[in-house]
C-alpha positions in Angstrom: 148.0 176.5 170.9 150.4 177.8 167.9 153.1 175.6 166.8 156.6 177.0 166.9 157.9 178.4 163.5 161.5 177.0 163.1 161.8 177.3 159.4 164.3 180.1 160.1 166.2 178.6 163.0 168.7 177.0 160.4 169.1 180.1 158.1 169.7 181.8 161.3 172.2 179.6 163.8 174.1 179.3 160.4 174.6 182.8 159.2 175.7 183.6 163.4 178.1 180.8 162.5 179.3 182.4 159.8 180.4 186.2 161.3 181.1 184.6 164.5 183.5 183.2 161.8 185.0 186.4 160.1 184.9 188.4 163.4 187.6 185.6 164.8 189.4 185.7 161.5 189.6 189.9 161.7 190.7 189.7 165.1 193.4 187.2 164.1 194.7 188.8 161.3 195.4 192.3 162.9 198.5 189.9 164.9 201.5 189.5 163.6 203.2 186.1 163.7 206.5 185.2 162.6 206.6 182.7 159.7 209.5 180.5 161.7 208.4 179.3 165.3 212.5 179.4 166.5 213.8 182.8 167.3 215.7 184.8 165.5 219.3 186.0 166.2 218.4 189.7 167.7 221.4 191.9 168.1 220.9 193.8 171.6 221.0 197.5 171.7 222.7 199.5 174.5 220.9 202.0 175.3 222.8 205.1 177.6 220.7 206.5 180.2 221.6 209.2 182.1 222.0 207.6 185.2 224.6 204.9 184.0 226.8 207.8 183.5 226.3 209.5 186.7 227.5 208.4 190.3 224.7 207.5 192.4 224.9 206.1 195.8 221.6 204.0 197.2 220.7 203.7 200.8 218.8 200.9 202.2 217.0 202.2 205.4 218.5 199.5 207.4 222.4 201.3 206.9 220.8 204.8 207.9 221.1 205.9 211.5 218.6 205.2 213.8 217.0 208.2 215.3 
């Protein structure tokens, strides 16, 4: 019966290692983190939409007449 060649196992396990490596790194650097961990004073926008402007009146089905 052969013997098993494992002169390459270490070669290989070790260069998986490696761009199991890089492939995390990529995938971390496409994220953006902020370099201070407290937030930051964010002044709010309004924004208008067109129904804060307009008079709208919502009924709930249990004010509606019963039929």
């Amino acid at each position: 019966m052969p013997q098993l060649d494992t002169s390459t196992w270490f070669i290989t396990i070790s260069s998986m290692i490696l761009a199991l490596f890089f492939m995390l790194q990529l995938k971390i650097s496409n994220h953006y983190y902020s370099s201070s961990p407290f937030p930051k004073d964010i002044k709010l926008v309004e924004h208008k939409t067109p129904w804060e402007e307009k008079w709208t009146k919502i009924y709930s089905p249990l004010s509606l007449p019963l039929h």
